[in-house]
VMD Tcl script that draws the C-alpha trace (Angstrom):
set ca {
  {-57.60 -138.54 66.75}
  {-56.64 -141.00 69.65}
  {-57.74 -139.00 73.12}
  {-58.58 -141.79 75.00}
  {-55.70 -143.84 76.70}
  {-55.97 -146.79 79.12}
  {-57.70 -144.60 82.02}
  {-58.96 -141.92 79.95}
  {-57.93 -138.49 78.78}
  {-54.59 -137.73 80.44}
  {-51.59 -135.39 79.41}
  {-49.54 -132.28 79.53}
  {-52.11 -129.20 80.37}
  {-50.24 -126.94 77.39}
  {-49.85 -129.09 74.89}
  {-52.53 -131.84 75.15}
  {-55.34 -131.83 78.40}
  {-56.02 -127.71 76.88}
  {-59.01 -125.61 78.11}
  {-60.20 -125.76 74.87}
  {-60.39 -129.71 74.52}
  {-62.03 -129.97 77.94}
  {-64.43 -127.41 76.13}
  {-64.67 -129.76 73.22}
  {-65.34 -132.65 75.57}
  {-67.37 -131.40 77.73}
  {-69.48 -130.47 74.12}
  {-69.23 -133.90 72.64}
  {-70.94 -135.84 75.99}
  {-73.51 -133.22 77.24}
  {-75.36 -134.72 74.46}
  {-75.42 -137.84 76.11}
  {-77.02 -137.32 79.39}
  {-79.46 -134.55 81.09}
  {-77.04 -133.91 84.70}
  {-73.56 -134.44 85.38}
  {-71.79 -134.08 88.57}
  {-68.16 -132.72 88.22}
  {-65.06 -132.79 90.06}
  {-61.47 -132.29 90.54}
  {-58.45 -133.28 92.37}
  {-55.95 -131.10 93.77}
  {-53.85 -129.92 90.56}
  {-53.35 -126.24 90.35}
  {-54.75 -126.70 86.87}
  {-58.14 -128.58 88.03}
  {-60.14 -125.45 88.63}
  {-59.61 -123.85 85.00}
  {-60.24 -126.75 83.66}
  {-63.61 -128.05 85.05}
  {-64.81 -124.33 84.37}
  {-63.86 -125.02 80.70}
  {-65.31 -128.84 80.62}
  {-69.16 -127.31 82.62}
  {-68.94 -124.33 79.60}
  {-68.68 -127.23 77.32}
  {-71.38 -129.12 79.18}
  {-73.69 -126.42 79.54}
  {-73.74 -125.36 76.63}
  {-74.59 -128.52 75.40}
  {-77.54 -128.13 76.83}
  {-77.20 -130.42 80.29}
  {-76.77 -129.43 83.84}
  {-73.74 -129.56 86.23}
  {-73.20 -130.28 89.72}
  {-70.31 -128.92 91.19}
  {-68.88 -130.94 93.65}
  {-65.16 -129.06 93.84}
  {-61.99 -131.31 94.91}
  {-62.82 -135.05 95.67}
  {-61.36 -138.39 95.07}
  {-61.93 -139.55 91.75}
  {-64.12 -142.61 93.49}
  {-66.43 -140.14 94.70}
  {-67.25 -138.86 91.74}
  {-67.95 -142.04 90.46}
  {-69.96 -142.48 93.34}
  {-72.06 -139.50 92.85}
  {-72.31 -140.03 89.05}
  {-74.69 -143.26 90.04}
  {-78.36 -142.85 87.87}
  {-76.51 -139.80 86.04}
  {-72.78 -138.79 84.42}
  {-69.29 -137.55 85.44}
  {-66.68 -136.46 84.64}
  {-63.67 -135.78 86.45}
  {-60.56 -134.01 86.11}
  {-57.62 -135.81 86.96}
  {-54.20 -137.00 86.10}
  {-54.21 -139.54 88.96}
  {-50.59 -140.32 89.81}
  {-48.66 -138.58 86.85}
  {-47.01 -135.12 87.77}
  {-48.21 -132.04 88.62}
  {-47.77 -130.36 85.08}
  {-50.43 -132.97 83.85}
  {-54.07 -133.49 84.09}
  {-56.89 -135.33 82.27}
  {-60.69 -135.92 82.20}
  {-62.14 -138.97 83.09}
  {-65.98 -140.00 81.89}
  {-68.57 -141.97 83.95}
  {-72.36 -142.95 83.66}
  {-73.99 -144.59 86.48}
  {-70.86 -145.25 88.23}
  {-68.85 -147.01 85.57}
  {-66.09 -145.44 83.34}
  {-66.81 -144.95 79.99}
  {-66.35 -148.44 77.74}
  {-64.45 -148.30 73.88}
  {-67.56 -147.66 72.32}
  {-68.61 -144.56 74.07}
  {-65.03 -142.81 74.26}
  {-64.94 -143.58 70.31}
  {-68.42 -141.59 70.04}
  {-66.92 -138.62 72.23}
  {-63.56 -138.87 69.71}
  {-65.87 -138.63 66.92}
  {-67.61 -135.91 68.00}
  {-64.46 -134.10 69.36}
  {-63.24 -133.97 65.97}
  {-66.51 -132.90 64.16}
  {-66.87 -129.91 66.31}
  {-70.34 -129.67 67.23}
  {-72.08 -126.44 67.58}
  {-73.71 -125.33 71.05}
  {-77.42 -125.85 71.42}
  {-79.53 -122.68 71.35}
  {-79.15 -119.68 73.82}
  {-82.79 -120.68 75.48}
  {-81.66 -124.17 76.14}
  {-78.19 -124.17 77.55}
  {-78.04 -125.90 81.32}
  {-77.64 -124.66 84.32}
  {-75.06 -124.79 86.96}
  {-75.24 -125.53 90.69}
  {-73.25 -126.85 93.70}
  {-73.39 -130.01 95.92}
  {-71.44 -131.31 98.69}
  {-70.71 -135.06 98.37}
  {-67.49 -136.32 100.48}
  {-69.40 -136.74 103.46}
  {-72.65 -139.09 101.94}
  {-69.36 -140.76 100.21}
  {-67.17 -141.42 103.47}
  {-70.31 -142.89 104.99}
  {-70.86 -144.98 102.25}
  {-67.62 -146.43 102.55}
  {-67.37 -147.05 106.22}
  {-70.95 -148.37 105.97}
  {-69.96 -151.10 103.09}
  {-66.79 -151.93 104.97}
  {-68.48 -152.64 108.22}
  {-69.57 -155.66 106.65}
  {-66.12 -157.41 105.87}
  {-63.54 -158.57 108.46}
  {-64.04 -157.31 112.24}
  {-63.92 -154.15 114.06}
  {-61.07 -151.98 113.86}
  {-61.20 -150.00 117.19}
  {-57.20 -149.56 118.46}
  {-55.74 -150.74 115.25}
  {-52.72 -148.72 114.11}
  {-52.63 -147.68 110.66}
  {-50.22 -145.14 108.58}
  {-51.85 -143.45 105.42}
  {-49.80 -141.63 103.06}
  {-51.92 -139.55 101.22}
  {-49.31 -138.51 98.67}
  {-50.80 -134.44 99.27}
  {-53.30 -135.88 97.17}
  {-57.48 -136.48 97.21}
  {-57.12 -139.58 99.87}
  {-56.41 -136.82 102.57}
  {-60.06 -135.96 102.53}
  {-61.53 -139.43 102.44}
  {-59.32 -142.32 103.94}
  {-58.21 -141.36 107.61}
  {-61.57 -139.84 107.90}
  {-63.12 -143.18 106.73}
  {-61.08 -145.21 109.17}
  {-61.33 -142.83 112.20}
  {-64.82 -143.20 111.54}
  {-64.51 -147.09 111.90}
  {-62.53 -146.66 114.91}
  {-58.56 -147.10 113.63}
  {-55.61 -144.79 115.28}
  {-54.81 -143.72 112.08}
  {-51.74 -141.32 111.55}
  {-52.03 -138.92 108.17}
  {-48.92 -138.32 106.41}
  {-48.92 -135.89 103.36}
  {-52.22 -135.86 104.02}
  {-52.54 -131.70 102.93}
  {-54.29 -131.61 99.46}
  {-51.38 -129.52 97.50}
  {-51.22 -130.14 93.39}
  {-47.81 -129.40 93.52}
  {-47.23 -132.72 95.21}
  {-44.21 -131.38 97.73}
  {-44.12 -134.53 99.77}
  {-43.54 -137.26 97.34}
  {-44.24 -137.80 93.64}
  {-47.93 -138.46 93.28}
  {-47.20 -142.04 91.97}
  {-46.93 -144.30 95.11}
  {-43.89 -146.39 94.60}
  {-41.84 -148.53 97.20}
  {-39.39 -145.69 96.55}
  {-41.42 -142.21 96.91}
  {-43.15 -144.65 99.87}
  {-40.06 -144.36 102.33}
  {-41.51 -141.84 104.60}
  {-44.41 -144.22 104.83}
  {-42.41 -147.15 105.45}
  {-40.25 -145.69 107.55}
  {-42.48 -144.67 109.96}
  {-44.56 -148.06 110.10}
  {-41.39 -150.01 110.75}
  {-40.72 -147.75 113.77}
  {-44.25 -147.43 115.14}
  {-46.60 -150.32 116.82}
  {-48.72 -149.49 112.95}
  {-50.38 -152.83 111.78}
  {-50.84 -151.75 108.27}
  {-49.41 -149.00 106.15}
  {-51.87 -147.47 103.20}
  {-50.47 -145.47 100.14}
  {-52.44 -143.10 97.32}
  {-51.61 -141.68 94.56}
  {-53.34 -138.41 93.30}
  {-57.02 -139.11 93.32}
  {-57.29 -141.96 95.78}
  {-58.13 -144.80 93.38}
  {-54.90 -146.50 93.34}
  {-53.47 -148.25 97.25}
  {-50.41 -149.69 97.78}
  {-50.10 -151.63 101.22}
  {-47.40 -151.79 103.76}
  {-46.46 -154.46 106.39}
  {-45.88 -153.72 109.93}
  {-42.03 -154.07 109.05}
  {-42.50 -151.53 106.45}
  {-41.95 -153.72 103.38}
  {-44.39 -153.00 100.59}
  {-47.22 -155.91 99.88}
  {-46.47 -157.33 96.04}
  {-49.81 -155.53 94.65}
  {-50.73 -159.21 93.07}
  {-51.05 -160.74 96.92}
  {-53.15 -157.72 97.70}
  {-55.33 -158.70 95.07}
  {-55.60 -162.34 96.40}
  {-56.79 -161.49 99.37}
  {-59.16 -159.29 98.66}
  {-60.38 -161.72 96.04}
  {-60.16 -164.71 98.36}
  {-62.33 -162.96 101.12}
  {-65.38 -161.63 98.54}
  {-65.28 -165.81 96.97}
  {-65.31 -167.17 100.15}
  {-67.96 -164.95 101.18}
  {-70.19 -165.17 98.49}
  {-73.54 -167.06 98.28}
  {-73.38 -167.27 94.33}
  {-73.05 -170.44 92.51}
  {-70.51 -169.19 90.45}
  {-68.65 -166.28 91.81}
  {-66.19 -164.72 89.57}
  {-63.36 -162.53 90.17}
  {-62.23 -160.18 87.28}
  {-58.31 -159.41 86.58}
  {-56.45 -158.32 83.87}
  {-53.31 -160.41 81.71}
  {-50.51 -159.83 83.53}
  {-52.15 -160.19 87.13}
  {-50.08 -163.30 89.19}
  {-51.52 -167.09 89.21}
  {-51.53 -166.51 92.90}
  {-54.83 -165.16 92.40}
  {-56.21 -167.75 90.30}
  {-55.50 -170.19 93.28}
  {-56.82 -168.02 96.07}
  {-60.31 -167.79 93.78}
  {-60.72 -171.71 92.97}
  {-59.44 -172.31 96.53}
  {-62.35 -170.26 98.23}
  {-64.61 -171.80 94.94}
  {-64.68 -169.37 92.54}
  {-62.98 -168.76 89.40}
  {-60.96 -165.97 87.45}
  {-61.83 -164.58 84.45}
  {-59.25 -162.05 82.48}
  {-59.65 -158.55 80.46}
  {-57.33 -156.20 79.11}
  {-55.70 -153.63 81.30}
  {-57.89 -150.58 81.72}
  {-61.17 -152.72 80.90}
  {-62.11 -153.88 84.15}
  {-65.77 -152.27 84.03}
  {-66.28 -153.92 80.71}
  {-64.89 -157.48 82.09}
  {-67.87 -157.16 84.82}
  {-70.77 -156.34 81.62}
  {-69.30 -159.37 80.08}
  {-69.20 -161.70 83.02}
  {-72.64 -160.51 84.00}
  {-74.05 -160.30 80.51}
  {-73.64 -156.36 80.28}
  {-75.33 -155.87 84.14}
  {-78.50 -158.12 83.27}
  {-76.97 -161.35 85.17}
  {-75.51 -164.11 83.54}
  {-74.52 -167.63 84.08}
  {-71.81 -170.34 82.88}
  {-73.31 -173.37 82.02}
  {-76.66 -172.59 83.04}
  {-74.97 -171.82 86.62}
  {-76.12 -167.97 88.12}
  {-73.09 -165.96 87.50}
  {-71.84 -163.05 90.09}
  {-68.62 -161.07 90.41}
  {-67.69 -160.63 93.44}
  {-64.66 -158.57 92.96}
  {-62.59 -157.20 90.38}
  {-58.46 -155.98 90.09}
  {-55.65 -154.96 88.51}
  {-52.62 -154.26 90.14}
  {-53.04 -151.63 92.41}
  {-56.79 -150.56 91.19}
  {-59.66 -152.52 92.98}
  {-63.19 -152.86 92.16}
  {-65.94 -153.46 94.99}
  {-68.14 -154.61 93.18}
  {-71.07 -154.96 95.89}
  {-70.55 -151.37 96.32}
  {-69.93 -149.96 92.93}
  {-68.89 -150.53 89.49}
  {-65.80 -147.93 89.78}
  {-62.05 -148.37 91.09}
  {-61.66 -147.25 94.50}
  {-58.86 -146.78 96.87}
  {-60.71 -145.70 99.73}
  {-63.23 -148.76 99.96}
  {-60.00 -150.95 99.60}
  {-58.60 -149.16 102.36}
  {-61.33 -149.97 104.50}
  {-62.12 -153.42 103.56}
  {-58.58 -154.31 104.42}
  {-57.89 -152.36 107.47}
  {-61.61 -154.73 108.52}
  {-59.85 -157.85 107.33}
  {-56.63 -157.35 109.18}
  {-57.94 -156.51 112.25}
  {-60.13 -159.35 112.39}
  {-57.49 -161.87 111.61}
  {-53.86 -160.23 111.25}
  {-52.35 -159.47 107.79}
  {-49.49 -162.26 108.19}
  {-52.31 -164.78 108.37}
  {-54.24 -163.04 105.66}
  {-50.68 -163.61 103.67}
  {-50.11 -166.91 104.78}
  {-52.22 -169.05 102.45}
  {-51.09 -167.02 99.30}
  {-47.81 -168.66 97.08}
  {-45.30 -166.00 96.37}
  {-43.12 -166.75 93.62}
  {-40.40 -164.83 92.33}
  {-41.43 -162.70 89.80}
  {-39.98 -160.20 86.67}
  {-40.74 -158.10 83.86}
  {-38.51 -157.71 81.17}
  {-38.80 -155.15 77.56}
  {-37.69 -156.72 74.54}
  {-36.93 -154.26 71.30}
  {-39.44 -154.47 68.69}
  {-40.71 -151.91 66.10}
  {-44.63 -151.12 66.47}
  {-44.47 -151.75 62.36}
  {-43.62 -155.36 63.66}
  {-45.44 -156.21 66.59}
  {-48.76 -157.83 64.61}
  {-46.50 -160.46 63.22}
  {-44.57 -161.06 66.29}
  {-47.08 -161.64 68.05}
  {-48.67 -164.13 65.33}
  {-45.36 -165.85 65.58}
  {-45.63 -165.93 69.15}
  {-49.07 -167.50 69.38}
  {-47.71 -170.35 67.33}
  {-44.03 -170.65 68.97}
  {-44.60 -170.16 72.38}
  {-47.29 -173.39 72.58}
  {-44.27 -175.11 70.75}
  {-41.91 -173.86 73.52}
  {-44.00 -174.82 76.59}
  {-46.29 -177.75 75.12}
  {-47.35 -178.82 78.59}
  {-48.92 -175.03 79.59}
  {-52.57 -173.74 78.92}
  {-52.73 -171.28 76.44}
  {-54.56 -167.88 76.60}
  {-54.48 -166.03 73.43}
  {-56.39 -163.40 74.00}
  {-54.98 -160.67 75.42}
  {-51.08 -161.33 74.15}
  {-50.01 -164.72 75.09}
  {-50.36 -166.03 77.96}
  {-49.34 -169.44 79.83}
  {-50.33 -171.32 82.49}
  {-47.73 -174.21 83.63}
  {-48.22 -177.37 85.60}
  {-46.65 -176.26 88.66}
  {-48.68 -172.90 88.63}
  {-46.04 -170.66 87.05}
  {-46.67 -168.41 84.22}
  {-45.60 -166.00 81.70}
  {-47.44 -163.12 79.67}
  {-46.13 -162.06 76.12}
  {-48.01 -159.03 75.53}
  {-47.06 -155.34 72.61}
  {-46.93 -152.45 74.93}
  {-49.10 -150.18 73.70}
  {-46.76 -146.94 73.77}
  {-43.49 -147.96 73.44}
  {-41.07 -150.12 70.71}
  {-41.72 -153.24 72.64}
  {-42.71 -156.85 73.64}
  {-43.45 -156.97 77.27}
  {-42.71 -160.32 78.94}
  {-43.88 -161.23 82.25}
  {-43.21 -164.03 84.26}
  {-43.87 -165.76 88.01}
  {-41.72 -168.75 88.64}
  {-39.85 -170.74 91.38}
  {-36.98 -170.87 88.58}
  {-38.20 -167.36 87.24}
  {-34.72 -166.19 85.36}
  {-34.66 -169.70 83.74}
  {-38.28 -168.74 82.33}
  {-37.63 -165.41 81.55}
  {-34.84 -166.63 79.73}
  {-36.49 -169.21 77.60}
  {-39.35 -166.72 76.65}
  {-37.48 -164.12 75.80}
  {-35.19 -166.12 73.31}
  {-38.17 -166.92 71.47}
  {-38.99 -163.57 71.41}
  {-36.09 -162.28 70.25}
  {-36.30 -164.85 67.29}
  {-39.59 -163.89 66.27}
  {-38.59 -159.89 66.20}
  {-35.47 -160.93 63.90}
  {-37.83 -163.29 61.57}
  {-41.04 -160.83 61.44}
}
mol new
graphics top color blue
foreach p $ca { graphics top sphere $p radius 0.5 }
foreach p [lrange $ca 0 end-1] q [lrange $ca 1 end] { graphics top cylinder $p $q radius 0.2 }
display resetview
């Protein structure tokens, strides 16, 4: 049984995310805690579906809060010093949906999602009739929204006249973000900003593509800043004033600049994932921190490990923080919580560029040319490609800094890069690259892939 993909539980609502799994996992985790707070996003399917997972819950013998439709970092928010879960697909369509575990505020890690698998598939029983849970409901968007306008208050400068656009995709950020930045003082315009599961404004996935309303309308406004969402408000894409998307990797950078410069730590760390862009790497050491790397969808377990699993840790004997953690699109305030969200980095941002303008927030980051390229390779194959790969590749580029450890991964003199990684869900080798001569290195890597797949 594999239920658990990079960000959760997530599929078709006849065939896979069923009312009776989300019984089954609501069942299998009520073990593990005494409360959890529950919530949805807009899907049409959200509703049944929570009512199956609290069943499951309940009669497992914990409690439930019902907290209705909210962004999936709210939830997280709320789950703080108890458990979540929350239904969501995020920014796949409207036929799907999916259940996503917290505790305290952090996803669930490997280890816990294999103990919920395990018990999935052994069925438990329910608990007896005189100790089920009980049910109740809570409102918690509004302590949320505060929370968020409260932590942002403390980055960048005050927004009051600043012209933003949010798309909200008819997704959860049209209850959280222009609320948030109204409340900070922004002129913020709401587009597709009616929660509606059946997504009738744009595809929930916020693309430069299902984004043209967005842009279009910040290229022919006096908007400073353009904000995106997909379904539950924990991904944000950023637009410029001249409506051109922000590469997700400079968003990162700045963000990740701002919390290292900022920082009174001796060692402030910034957590990213394998195929994030070097750009960040020199933003970090520039401001005095460093970068440390996890696998995609592992960004809560990157921050245990940095921080030696929450207790504090250190490098060297050196007192260890991180300040921030990111993947593309998917942003971690750490000072505020251990759990993506969309909304914060909406905030935060909106802070930063009024205080200082997002060209000059752009300025100081290195944009190289960058691509991503699929090459054929059986999953029967991919172990020993990949062992070929970590002994080729260092042969290829002997000048570059190796990183096995998530695919491989190196770092050349003049600060480009390239990530060989196995997809995960499809009959390939992934190869990534940022370069001033990008094709020329997307060539050379990918004719040593190639030779590996034909000699594995």
């Amino acid at each position: 049984m594999n239920l658990f993909g990079t960000a959760g539980i997530r599929g078709d609502v006849r065939t896979d995310v069923t009312p009776e799994l989300a019984v089954a996992v609501g069942r299998a985790v009520g073990v593990d805690g005494d409360e959890f707070v529950v919530g949805r996003d807009g899907r049409t399917t959200g509703e049944g579906l929570a009512a199956a997972v609290e069943a499951g819950l309940t009669s497992a013998g914990a409690d439930v809060v019902r907290v209705g439709q909210v962004p999936t970092p709210a939830l997280a928010f709320a789950s703080r010093g108890r458990r979540g879960v929350m239904l969501t697909a995020s920014h796949n369509p409207p036929a799907d949906n999916g259940i996503k575990l917290f505790a305290d505020g952090r996803e669930y890690g490997d280890d816990a999602e294999a103990r919920t698998e395990r018990r999935v598939g052994e069925g438990p029983e329910p608990v007896t009739w005189g100790q089920w849970g009980t049910t109740e409901r809570a409102e918690i968007l509004e302590g949320y929204r505060e929370a968020v306008a409260g932590f942002a208050r403390r980055h960048g400068g005050p927004v009051d006249g600043l012209s933003v656009a949010v798309d909200c995709g008819n997704g959860m950020a049209g209850v959280a973000t222009p609320q948030v930045l109204r409340e900070l003082g922004a002129d913020v315009t709401a587009i597709h900003a009616n929660v509606d599961g059946h997504f009738p404004g744009r595809e929930s996935k916020p693309t430069p593509e299902s984004l043209e309303d967005l842009r279009s309308y910040v290229a022919d406004s006096d908007a400073a800043l353009g904000i995106g969402h997909d379904g539950d408000a924990d991904r944000i894409v950023v637009v410029d004033a001249d409506g051109e998307v922000v590469h997700e990797d400079t968003v990162v950078a700045i963000l990740a600049e701002h919390y290292v410069a900022r920082s009174s730590a001796a060692d402030p760390v910034v957590v990213t994932t394998p195929n994030a862009s070097g750009r960040i790497d020199e933003r970090v050491r520039a401001a005095g921190g460093r970068a440390e790397r996890v696998r995609l969808g592992a960004l809560h377990e990157g921050i245990a490990a940095a921080e030696g699993d929450g207790n504090g840790g250190s490098e060297n004997g050196v007192d260890t923080e991180v300040v921030f953690a990111a993947e593309p699109w998917k942003h971690v305030h750490t000072a505020f919580g251990g759990w993506i969200d969309g909304v914060a980095s909406a905030a935060v941002l909106a802070r930063l560029v009024a205080d200082a303008g997002l060209d000059a927030l752009r300025d100081p980051v290195t944009e190289r040319p960058y691509r991503k390229v699929s090459v054929d390779c059986p999953d029967e194959h991919k172990t020993a490609v990949m062992d070929l790969l970590g002994e080729r590749l260092p042969e290829r580029f002997p000048e570059a800094a190796v990183d096995p450890e998530y695919g491989v991964r190196l770092e050349l003199p003049d600060g480009s890069w390239t990530l060989v990684r196995p997809s995960g869900t499809e009959p390939y080798v992934r190869v990534y690259a940022e370069s001033e001569d990008v094709d020329d290195l997307v060539d050379s890597v990918t004719a040593v892939v190639r030779e590996a797949v034909t000699d594995a």
